[in-house]
LOKOL-467316 format. One line per 5 residues: their letters; for each residue y, x, z of C-alpha. Coordinates in pm, whole numbers, plus 50000, padded with zeros to 5 digits. Layout:
BEGIN
a> Y,X,Z; ...
This chain:
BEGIN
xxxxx> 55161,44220,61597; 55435,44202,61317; 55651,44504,61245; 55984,44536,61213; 56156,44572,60864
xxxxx> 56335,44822,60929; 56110,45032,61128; 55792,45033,60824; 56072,45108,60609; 55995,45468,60675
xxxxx> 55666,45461,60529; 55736,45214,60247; 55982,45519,60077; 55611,45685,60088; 55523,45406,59852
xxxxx> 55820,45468,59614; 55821,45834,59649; 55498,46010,59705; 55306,46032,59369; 55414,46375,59256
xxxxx> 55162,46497,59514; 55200,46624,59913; 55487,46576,60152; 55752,46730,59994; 55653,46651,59616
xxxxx> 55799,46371,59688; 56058,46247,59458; 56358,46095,59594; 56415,45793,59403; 56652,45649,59614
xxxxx> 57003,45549,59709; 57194,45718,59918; 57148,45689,60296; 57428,45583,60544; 57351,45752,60829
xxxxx> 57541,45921,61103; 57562,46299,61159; 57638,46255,61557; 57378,46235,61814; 57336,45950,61945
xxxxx> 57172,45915,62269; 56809,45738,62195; 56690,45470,62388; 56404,45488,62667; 56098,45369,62556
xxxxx> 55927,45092,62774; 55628,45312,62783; 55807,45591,62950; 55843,45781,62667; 56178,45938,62622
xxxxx> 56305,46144,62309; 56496,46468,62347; 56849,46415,62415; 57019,46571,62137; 56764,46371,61885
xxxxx> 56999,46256,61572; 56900,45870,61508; 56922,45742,61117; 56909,45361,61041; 56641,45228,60842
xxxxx> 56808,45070,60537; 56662,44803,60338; 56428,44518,60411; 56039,44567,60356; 55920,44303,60547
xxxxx> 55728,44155,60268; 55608,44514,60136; 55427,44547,60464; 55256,44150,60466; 55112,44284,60098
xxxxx> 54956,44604,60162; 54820,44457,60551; 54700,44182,60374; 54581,44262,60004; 54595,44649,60049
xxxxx> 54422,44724,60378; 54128,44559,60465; 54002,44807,60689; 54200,44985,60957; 53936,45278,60899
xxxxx> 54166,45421,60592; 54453,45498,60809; 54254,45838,60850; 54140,45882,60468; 54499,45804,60341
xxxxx> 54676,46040,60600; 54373,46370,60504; 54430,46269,60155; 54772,46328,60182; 54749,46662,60381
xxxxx> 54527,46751,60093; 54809,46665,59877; 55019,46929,60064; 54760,47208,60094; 54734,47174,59688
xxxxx> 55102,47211,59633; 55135,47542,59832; 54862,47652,59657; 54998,47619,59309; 55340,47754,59461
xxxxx> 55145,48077,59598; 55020,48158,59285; 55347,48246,59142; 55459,48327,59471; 55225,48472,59748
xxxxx> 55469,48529,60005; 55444,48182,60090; 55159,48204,60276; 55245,48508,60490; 55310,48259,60802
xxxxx> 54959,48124,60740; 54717,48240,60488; 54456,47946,60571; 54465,47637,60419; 54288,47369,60589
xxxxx> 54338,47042,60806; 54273,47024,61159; 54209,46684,61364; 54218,46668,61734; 54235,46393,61979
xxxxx> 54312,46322,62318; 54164,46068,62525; 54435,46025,62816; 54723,46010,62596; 54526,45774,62325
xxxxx> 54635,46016,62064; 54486,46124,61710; 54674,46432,61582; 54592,46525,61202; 54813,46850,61107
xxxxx> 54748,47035,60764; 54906,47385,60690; 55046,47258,60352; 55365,47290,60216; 55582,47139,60496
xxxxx> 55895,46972,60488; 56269,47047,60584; 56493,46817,60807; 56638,46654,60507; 56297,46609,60347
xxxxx> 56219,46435,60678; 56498,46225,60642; 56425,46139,60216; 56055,46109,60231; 55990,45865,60525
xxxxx> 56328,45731,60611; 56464,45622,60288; 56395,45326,60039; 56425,45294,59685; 56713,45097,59559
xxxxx> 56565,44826,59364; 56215,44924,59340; 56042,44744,59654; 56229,44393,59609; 56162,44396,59240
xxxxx> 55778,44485,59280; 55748,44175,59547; 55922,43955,59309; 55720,44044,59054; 55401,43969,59269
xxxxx> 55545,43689,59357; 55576,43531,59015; 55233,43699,58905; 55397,43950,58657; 55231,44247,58910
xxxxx> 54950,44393,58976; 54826,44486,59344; 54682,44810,59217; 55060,44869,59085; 55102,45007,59484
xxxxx> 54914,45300,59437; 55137,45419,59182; 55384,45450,59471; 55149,45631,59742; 55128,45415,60070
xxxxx> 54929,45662,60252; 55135,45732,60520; 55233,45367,60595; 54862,45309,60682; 54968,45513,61023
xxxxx> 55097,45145,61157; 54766,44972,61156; 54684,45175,61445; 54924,45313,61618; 55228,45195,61828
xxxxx> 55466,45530,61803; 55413,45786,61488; 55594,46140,61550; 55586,46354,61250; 55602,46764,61316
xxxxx> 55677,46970,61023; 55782,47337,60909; 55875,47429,60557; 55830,47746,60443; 56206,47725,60319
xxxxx> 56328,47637,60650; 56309,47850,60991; 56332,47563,61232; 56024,47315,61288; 56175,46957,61310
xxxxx> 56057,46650,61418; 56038,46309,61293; 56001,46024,61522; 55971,45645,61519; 55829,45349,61728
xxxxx> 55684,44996,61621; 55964,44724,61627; 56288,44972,61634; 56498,44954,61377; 56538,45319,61375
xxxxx> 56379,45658,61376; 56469,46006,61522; 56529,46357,61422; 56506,46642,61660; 56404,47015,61617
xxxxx> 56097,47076,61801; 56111,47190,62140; 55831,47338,62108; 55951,47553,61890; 55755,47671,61562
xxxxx> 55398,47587,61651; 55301,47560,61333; 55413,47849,61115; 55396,47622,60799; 55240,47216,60746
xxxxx> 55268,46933,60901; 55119,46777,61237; 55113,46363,61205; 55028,46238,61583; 54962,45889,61599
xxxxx> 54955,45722,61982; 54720,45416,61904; 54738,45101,61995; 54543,44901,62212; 54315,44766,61978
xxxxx> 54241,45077,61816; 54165,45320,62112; 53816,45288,61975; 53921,45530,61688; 53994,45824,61998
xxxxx> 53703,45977,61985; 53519,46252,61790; 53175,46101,61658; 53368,45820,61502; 53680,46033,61384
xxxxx> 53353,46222,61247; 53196,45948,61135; 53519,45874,60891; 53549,46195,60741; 53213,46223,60646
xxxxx> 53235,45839,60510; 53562,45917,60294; 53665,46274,60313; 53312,46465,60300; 53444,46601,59964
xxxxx> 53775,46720,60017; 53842,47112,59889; 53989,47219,60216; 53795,47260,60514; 53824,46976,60763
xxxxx> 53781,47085,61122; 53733,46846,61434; 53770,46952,61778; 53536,46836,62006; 53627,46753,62368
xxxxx> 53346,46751,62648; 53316,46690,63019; 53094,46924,63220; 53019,46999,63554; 53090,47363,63660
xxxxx> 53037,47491,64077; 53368,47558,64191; 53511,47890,64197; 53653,47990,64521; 53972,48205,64554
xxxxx> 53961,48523,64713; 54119,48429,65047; 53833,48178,65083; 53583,48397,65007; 53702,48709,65263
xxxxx> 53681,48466,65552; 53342,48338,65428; 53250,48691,65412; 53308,48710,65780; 53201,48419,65959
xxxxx> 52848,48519,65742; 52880,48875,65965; 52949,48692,66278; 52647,48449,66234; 52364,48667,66235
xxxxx> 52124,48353,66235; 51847,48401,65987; 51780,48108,65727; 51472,48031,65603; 51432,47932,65229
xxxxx> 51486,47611,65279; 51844,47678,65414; 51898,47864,65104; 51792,47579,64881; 51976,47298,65096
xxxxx> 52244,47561,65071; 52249,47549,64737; 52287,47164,64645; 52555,47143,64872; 52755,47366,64630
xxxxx> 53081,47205,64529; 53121,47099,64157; 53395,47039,63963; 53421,46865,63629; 53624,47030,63323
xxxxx> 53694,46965,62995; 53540,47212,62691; 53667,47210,62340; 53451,47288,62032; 53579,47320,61723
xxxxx> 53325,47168,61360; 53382,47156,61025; 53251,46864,60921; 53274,46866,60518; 53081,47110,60407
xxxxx> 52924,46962,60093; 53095,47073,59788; 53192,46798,59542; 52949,46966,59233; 53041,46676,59027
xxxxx> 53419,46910,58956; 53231,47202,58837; 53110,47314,58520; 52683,47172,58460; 52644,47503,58286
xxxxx> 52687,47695,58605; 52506,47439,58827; 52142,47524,58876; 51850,47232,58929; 51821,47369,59314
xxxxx> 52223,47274,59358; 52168,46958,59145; 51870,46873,59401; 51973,46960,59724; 52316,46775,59608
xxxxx> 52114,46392,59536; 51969,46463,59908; 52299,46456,59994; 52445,46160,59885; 52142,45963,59865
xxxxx> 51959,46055,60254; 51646,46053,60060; 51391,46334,60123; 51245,46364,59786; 51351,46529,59503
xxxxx> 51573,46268,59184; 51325,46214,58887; 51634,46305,58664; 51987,46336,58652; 52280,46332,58436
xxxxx> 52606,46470,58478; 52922,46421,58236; 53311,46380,58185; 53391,46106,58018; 53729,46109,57790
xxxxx> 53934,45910,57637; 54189,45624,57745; 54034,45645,58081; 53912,45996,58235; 53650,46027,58533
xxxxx> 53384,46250,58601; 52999,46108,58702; 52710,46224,58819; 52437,45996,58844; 52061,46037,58921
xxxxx> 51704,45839,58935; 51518,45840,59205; 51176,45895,59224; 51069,45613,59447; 51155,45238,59466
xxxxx> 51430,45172,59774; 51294,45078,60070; 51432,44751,60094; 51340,44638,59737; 50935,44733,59869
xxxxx> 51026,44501,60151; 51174,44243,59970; 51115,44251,59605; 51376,44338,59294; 51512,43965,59373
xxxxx> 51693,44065,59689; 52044,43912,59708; 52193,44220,59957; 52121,44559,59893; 52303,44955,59945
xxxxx> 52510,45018,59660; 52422,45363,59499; 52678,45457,59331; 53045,45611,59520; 53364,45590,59435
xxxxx> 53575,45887,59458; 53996,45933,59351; 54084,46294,59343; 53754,46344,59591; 53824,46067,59845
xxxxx> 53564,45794,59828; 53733,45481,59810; 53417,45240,59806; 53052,45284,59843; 52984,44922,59799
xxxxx> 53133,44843,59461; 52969,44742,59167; 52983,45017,58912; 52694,44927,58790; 52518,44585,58656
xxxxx> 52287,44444,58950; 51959,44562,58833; 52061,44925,58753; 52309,44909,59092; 51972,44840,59297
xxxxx> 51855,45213,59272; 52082,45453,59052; 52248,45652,59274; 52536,45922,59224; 52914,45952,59198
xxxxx> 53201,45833,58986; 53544,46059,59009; 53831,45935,58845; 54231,46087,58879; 54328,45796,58658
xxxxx> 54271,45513,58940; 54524,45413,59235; 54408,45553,59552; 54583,45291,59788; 54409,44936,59619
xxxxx> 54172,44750,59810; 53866,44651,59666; 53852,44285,59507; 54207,44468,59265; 53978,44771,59160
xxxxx> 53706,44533,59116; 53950,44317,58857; 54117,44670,58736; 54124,44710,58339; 53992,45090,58411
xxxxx> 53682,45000,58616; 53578,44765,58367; 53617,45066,58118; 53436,45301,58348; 53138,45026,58412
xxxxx> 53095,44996,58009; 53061,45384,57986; 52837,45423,58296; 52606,45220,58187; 52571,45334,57842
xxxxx> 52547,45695,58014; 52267,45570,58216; 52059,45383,57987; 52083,45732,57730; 51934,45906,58008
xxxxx> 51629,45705,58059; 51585,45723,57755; 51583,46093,57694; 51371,46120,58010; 51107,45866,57811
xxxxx> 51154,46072,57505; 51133,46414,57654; 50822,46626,57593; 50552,46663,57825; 50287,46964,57803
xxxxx> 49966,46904,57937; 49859,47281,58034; 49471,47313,57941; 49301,47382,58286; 48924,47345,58153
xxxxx> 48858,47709,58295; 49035,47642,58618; 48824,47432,58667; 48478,47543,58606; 48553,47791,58849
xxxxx> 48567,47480,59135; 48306,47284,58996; 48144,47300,59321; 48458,47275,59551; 48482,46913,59662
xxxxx> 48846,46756,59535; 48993,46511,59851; 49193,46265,59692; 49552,46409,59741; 49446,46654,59497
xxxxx> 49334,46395,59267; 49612,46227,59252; 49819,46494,59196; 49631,46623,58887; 49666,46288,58803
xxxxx> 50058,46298,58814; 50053,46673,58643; 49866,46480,58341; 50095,46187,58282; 50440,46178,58171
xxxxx> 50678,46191,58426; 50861,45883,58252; 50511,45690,58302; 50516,45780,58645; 50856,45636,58710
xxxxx> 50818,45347,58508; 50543,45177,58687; 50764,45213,58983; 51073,45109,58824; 50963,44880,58554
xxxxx> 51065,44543,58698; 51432,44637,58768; 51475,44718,58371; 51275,44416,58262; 51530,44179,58479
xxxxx> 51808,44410,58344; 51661,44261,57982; 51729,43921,58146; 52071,44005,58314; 52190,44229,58057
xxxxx> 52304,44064,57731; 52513,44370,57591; 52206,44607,57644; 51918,44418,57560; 51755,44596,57273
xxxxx> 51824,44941,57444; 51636,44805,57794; 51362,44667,57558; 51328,45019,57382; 51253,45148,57766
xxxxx> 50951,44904,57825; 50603,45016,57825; 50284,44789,57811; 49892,44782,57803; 49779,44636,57481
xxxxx> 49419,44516,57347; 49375,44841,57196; 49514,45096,57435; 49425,44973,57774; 49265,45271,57943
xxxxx> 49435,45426,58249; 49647,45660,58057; 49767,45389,57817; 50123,45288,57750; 50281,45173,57444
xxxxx> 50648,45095,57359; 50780,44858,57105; 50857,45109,56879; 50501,45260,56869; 50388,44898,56808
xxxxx> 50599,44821,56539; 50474,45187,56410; 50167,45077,56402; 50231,44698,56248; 49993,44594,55936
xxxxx> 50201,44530,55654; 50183,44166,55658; 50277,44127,56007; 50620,43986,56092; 50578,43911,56441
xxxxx> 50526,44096,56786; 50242,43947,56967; 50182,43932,57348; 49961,43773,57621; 50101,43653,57928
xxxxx> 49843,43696,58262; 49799,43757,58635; 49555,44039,58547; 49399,44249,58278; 49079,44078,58380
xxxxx> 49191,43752,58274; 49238,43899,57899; 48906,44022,57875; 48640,43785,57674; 48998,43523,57601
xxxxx> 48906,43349,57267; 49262,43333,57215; 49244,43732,57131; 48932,43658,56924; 49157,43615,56594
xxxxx> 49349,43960,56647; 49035,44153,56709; 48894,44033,56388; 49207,44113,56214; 49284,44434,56366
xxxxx> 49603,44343,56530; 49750,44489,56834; 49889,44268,57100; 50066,44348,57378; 49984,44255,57769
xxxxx> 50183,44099,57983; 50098,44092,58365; 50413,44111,58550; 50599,43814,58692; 50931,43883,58531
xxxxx> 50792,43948,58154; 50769,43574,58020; 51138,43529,58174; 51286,43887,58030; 51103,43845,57652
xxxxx> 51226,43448,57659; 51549,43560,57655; 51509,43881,57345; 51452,43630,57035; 51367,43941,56819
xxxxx> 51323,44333,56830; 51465,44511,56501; 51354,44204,56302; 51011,44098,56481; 50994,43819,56645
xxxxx> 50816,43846,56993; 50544,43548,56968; 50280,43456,57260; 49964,43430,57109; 49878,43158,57313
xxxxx> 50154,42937,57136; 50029,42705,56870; 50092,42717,56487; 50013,43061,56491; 50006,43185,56116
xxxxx> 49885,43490,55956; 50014,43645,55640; 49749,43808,55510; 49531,43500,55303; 49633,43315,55017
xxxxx> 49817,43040,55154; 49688,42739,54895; 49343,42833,55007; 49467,42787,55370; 49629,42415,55269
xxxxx> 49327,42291,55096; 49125,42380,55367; 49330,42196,55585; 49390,41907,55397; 49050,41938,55393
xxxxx> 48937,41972,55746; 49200,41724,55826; 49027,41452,55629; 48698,41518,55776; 48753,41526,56135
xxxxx> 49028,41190,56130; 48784,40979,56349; 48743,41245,56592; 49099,41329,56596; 49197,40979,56627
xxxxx> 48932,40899,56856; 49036,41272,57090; 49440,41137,57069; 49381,40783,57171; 49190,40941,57481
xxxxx> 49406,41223,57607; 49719,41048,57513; 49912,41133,57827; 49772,41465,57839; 49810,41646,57517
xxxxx> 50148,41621,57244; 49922,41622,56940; 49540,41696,56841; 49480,41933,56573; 49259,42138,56332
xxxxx> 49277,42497,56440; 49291,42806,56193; 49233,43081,56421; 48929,42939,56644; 48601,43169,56636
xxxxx> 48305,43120,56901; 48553,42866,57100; 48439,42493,56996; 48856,42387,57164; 49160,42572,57328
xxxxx> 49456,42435,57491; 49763,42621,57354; 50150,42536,57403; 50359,42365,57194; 50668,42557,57039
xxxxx> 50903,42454,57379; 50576,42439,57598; 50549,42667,57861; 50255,42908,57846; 49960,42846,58145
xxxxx> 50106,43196,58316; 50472,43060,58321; 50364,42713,58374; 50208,42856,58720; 50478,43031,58789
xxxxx> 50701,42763,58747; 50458,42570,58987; 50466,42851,59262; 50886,42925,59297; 50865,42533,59257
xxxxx> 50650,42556,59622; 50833,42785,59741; 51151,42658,59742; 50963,42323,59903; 50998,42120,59594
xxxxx> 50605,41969,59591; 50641,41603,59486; 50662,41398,59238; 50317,41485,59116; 50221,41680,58844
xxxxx> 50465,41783,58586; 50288,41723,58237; 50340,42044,57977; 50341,42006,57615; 49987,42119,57556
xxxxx> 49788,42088,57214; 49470,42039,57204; 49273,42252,56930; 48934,42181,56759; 48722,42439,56587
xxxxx> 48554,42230,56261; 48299,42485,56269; 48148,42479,56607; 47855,42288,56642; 47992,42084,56934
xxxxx> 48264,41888,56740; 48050,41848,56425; 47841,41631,56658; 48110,41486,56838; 48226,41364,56508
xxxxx> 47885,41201,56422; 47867,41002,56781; 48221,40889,56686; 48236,40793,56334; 48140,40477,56227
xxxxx> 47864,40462,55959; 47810,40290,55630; 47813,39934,55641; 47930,39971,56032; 48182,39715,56128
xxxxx> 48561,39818,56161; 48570,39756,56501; 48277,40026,56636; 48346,40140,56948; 48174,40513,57025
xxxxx> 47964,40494,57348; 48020,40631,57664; 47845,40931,57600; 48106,41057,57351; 48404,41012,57600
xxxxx> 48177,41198,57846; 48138,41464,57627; 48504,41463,57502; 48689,41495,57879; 48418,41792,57945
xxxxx> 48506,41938,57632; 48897,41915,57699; 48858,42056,58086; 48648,42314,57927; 48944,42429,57706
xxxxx> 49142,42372,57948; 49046,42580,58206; 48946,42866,57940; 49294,42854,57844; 49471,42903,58175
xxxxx> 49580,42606,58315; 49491,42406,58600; 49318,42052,58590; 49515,41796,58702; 49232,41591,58844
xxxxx> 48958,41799,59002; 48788,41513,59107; 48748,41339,58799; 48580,41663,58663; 48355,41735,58936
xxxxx> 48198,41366,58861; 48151,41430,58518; 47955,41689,58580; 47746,41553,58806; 47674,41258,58525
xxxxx> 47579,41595,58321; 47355,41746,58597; 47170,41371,58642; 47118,41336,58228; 47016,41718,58207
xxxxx> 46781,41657,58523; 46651,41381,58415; 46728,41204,58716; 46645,40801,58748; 46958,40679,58981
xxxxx> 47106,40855,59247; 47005,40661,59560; 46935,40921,59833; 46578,40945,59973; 46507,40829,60340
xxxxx> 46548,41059,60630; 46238,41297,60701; 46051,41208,61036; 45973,41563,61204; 45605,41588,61286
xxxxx> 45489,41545,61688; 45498,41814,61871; 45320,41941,62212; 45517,41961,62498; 45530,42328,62577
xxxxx> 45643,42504,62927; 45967,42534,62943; 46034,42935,63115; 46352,42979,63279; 46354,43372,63286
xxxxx> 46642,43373,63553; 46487,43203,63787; 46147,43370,63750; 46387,43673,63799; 46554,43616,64082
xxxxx> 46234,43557,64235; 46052,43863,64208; 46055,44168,64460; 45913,44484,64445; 45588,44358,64619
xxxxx> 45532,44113,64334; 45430,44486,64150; 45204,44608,64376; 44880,44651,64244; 44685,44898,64488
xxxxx> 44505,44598,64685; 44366,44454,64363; 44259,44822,64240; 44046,44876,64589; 43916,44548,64584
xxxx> 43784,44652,64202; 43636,44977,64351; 43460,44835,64571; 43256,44564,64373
C-alpha cells in the first residue's frame, strides 16, 4: 500500500526535527504552518472509527512522497524496527525529564517513575507503547509531527538523487516515529506535558491528507509522557501479541536504562459465579429435595459445573540486563564481567578472556569483547571454512542494537569473538548495507581489531604459576585418579593461552591468510611442535625460535605433514639434527596455505626444508664449490644416464649437499609444491569432483647422495670404461635398479607413485633375482590323495528318531545278571 504525501508528512518533520533528543527536544526547523483555528467536523472513517466532534483538523503541508519511497526502501528493511525506533524514542523522552528534574524536581511530582510500558490488545489489533517522559503540549503536537521543514526534505532527495547524499544522512534527522506506518493503518498519539494541564491528542489515518487535534476525553490518564497506539494493519496483526512484542525488545531494546514492562494477556477458564438470587433459590429447591446422592452424584455434579472463560493480565519486565559496557571496568568485578558474556553469548561456560575499552578520537564508541573458551558449535560441525555462520559481535547506538549480523570484525576473528560495540557517533535510523559502507564503521572495524589481536596477545604473554602440589600428592598416592581429574590437572598445568590455542588455532592461521594488514601480529600468536620440543607440553612461537637461531642462520625452517609420526626417522631432518637446528612442524591443513602467503618474519625467511637448494651458512663456501664442481664431474654419466630416464618425471637431477644415510630424496623445486600440499591439492581437487585428466606432474628434483654406496655402484654399471665404445648402452639391470631407487625416494619423501603397477613388477623382478628363481611358470595343480568313503551321519535324522525307549537299558542289565 502507498501512503499519502501528505498524511507521512507528519512523521517526516520527525526526520527534520527530532535529533536534540525525546518528543519535545525537538527543534522546530520549520516554516510556518497554515492551518485553521476552527473545528472542523472530521470525517467518518470507513472502519467505523469516528473522531471526537470538536477535533481541530491541520493540513499536512509539503510533499514527502519521495522521503517515504527512501526510508521504506533503503531505510527499513525490516518492519520489526517500528518497535525499536518508537522505545528508542520514549527513551529519548524519559532522558530529557531526567536532566530537567535535576535542576528541577518538581517535575516529576505527577509521576516519579520513569519507565515505558507496552500493552496490546488482540480484538482491537492494537500495540500501545506509552513512556512517562517529558510529554508534549498541543502546539508541540502540532510542530513535531505535523510540520515539515522548508527546504530541508526536497533538498536531501535531490541530493540523493544526484548522488551528492548519503542514506545514513537520515539519521541525522530522526525517522523513528515515521516507522509507525509500516504497520499500522491509523496512529493516535496521547500526550501530557508537564507544562500543560490538559492531555491532548494527536490523530491521523493512512491516505488522509490530514491529521487531528483533540483534548483527550479521557481526560489526564497519564499524569506526564506520551502513549503512541498503533491499530495495525492486516499484514502485521502478527506483531499483536506478547512473546513476539517480547521477542523484539529483548532482540533490540534488552539494554535500554529504563525499565521496559509488557503486559501479558491470558485466557482462562474460571466456574461461574452465581449471583445471590440464584443461589437463595438453589438453596431451597436443595431443602425441598431431600433425595440423598451418592458420590457419584457429587462427582457428575461436579463436571457439570458451568465455566466461563476470562481474560488475566500480567505485567514483566523484560530488560533486565544492564548494559556493563557504560560503566566504569574499575568498578566491574570478573563475576559481572562473566555472568554478562553468558548473556550475550547463550553459552554456558565461562569467556577465556575479555577486554573492555573506550575508544577516542575522531570516532567515539565503547566495546566489550570476549574469547570464548570453546570452538562454536557450528564451526565443530562444519569446519573454520563455513560460508554462514552467527555473527558475534552487536551493534548498539545509544544502547539499541541496530545489527547482530554485521561484520565488525574480519571473517576469521567474526567466526567466534563475541561482545558489543556502542557508539553515540552513528545514525540510529540507517539500514544495514549504508552502515556497512559508513566512513565510521570502517574506523571502528580498524580499531576493533587491533583491540582484539592486543588481547590475545596479552592473554599469550600473561604469566602462568604452576603451584607445586608434590605433597598433595603423596598424600593420594594410593587414591585411584578417573580421568576427569586427569585432565583437569592437566589443564591447571598448561597455560591457559595453550589451552585455547589448540582450540582456536586454525581460525588465526586463516586470519594470516585473510588478513594482509595484520599478518605479522597473527603470526606472533602461532604456536608449533618443533624437532626439539615435541613432548606434550611443548609449544614454541616464532619469537622463541628466532631466540634461539644459531648465528649463521637466516632462515625459518619448517616441515609440512599429516602427522608427527610422519617426521620421525625423515632423512630430510637428518641435516638439522646434525647441525643443531630447530625446525618447526607443521601438521595442520591450513599451515602451507597461511606461511605461503608471510614471505618473511622480522627478516627470516620461512623456508620448507623439504624445498631444494637448501644452503647452510656455516662452511666455507669455496670448499662447498669445489666439492661440487667436483662431485658434479664424477657422477655426469649417472646424472645423464638418471635425466634421460625420468625425463617426464623429475625438472632436473642433482648432487645433493645435505644427504646423510639417504642414498636419494625427492624434494620440490623453488615453485614446486611440497608432497603435503601437493596431496592436499589432490584431495579439495576430489572433492570438488575434479578427477580427470590424469595425474598432474609437480616440479620434483631428484637428489643423489655421492657418498652412499648405492649410487657409487650405480655409477660403475653405467659408465662406460676405458677403451669402451661411445655408444655403450648400460644393461637392464641398471634401469632396474634406477626406477627402484627413484620410487624409493619417492615414497620416503612424501609423495605418491604415479604408477603402482609398474613398481609392484619391479619388485617382483627383485624378489625372482634375490630368490634365485629360474622363470616364473607356475607349477601344475596338486592331485589330492584318495580317500575312503566314510559314513556320512545325519545327526537330525538320527534325532528325530529316537524315543525314550531307545535309553532303556534294564532288559540288557538282567539279561547280564543272569549269565
Amino acid at each position: 500500500m502507498r501512503f499519502h504525501h501528505l498524511a507521512l508528512s507528519a512523521v517526516a518533520c520527525v526526520a527534520l526535527n527530532s535529533f536534540s533528543g525525546g518528543y519535545n527536544g525537538l527543534a522546530t526547523l520549520a516554516e510556518e504552518v497554515n492551518t485553521s483555528e476552527e473545528s472542523i467536523a472530521p470525517e467518518t472513517s470507513t472502519n467505523g472509527y469516528t473522531p471526537p466532534s470538536e477535533s481541530e483538523s491541520f493540513t499536512f503541508q509539503s510533499d514527502v512522497s519521495r522521503m517515504l519511497d527512501i526510508v521504506v526502501n533503503s531505510l527499513y528493511q525490516k518492519k520489526d524496527v517500528f518497535l525499536r525506533e518508537l522505545i528508542s524514542n520514549a527513551s529519548d523522552a524519559l532522558d530529557k525529564i531526567r536532566f530537567i528534574s535535576i535542576e528541577n524536581p518538581s517535575v516529576l511530582d505527577e509521576k516519579e517513575e520513569l519507565e515505558i510500558n507496552i500493552q496490546y490488545d488482540q480484538a482491537e489489533k492494537s500495540i500501545t507503547i506509552t513512556d512517562s517522559g517529558i510529554g508534549m503540549t498541543k502546539a508541540e503536537l502540532v510542530s513535531n509531527l505535523g510540520t515539515v521543514a522548508r527546504s530541508g526534505t526536497t533538498g536531501f532527495v535531490k541530493a540523493m538523487a544526484e548522488g551528492k547524499a548519503d542514506v545514513s544522512m537520515i539519521g541525522q534527522f530522526g525517522v523513528g516515529f515515521y516507522s509507525s506506518f509500516l504497520v499500522a493503518d491509523r496512529v493516535r498519539v496521547a500526550s501530557k506535558s508537564h507544562e500543560d494541564g490538559v492531555q491532548h491528542v494527536w490523530e491521523t489515518k493512512n491516505g488522509q491528507s490530514d491529521f487531528l487535534i483533540y483534548e483527550d476525553p479521557r481526560g489526564d490518564t497519564l499524569g506526564r509522557g506520551t502513549e503512541i497506539t498503533l491499530f495495525l494493519k492486516e499484514d502485521a496483526v502478527d506483531y499483536c501479541d506478547g512473546d513476539k512484542i517480547k521477542e523484539l525488545v529483548e532482540h533490540y531494546s534488552e539494554f535500554i536504562d529504563h525499565p521496559i514492562k509488557i503486559r501479558f494477556a491470558k485466557k482462562v477458564e474460571v466456574p461461574v459465579e452465581e449471583d445471590a438470587d440464584e443461589e437463595e433459590e438453589k438453596k431451597d429447591e436443595d431443602e425441598e429435595d431431600l433425595e440423598v446422592k451418592d458420590e457419584e452424584d457429587e462427582e457428575e455434579e461436579e463436571k457439570e459445573q458451568k465455566m466461563e472463560t476470562i481474560t488475566t493480565y500480567s505485567v514483566e519486565q523484560v530488560n533486565t540486563h544492564k548494559p556493563i559496557w557504560n560503566r566504569d571496568k574499575d568498578v566491574i568485578s570478573d563475576e559481572e564481567y562473566k555472568q554478562f558474556y553468558k548473556v550475550i553469548s547463550h553459552d554456558h561456560e565461562e569467556p577465556a578472556k575479555w577486554s573492555h575499552f573506550d575508544a577516542e578520537g575522531n570516532v567515539n564508541f565503547k566495546a566489550l569483547v570476549y574469547l570464548p573458551q570453546s570452538v562454536p558449535a557450528e564451526i565443530q560441525t562444519s569446519g573454520w571454512n563455513i560460508d554462514e555462520w552467527k555473527a558475534g559481535m552487536k551493534l548498539y547506538v545509544k544502547r539499541v542494537m541496530i545489527s547482530d549480523d554485521f561484520e565488525l570484525l574480519p571473517k576469521y576473528l567474526d567466526r567466534f569473538i563475541k561482545g558489543v560495540v556502542d557508539s553515540e557517533d552513528l545514525p540510529l535510523n540507517v539500514n544495514r548495507e549504508a552502515l556497512q559502507e559508513s566512513k565510521i564503521i570502517s574506523v571502528i572495524k580498524k580499531k576493533l581489531v587491533r583491540k582484539v589481536l592486543d588481547m590475545i596477545s596479552k592473554f599469550s604473554k600473561q604469566a602462568h604459576d604452576v603451584e607445586d602440589k608434590e605433597d598433595d600428592e603423596d598424600k593420594v598416592d594410593d587414591v585411584e585418579k578417573d580421568e576427569d581429574e586427569d585432565e583437569t590437572e592437566k589443564a591447571l598445568k598448561e597455560h591457559p593461552y595453550i589451552t585455547w590455542y589448540k582450540r582456536f588455532s586454525n581460525g588465526l592461521k586463516m586470519g594470516v591468510f585473510e588478513d594482509d594488514q595484520n599478518k605479522q601480529k597473527l603470526v606472533k600468536l602461532l604456536r608449533f611442535k618443533t624437532n626439539k620440543h615435541n613432548g606434550e607440553d611443548d609449544w614454541v612461537g616464532v619469537e622463541d625460535y628466532i631466540g634461539r637461531m644459531k648465528d649463521w642462520q637466516d632462515s625459518i625452517y619448517y616441515y609440512a605433514g599429516e602427522s608427527m609420526d610422519e617426521f620421525e626417522g625423515s632423512e630430510f631432518l637428518e641435516i638439522f639434527q646434525k647441525k643443531d637446528i630447530e625446525v618447526f612442524y607443521f601438521t595442520d591443513t591450513v599451515d602451507e596455505y597461511w606461511v605461503g602467503s608471510v614471505p618473511e618474519y622480522d627478516g627470516k625467511k620461512f623456508v620448507s626444508i623439504t624445498k631444494a637448494n637448501l644452503k647452510f651458512k656455516d662452511e666455507d663456501e669455496d670448499v662447498l664449490k669445489k666439492r661440487e664442481k667436483a662431485y658434479s664431474k664424477k657422477f655426469k654419466p649417472l646424472t645423464k644416464f638418471l635425466k634421460d630416464i625420468f625425463a617426464d618425471k623429475v625438472t632436473r637431477v642433482s648432487i645433493s649437499k645435505r644427504l646423510e644415510s639417504a642414498p636419494a630424496i625427492v624434494s620440490s623445486g623453488q615453485y614446486g609444491q611440497t608432497a603435503n600440499m601437493e596431496k592436499l591439492m589432490a584431495a579439495q581437487a576430489f572433492k570438488h569432483g575434479d578427477v580427470g585428466g590424469g595425474p598432474r606432474i609437480n616440479e620434483r628434483v631428484l637428489e643423489i647422495n655421492p657418498r652412499h654406496p648405492f649410487l657409487t655402484h650405480l655409477l660403475e654399471m653405467v659408465s662406460p670404461g676405458e677403451g669402451v665404445d661411445e655408444d655403450f648402452v648400460p644393461n637392464m639391470d641398471a634401469e632396474n635398479m634406477a626406477w627402484i631407487l627413484y620410487d624409493m625416494a619417492t615414497l620416503k619423501s612424501g609423495f605418491d607413485l604415479v604408477n603402482s603397477t609398474n613398481y609392484g613388477e619391479r619388485m617382483l623382478h627383485v624378489l625372482e633375482k634375490q630368490l634365485e628363481v629360474e622363470g616364473m611358470e607356475l607349477e601344475d595343480e596338486i592331485d589330492p590323495p584318495i580317500e575312503e568313503d566314510e559314513i556320512e551321519f545325519d545327526a537330525d535324522d538320527d534325532v528325530d528318531s529316537m524315543n525314550a525307549a531307545d535309553f532303556d537299558f534294564s532288559a540288557d542289565v538282567e539279561d547280564a545278571q543272569e549269565e
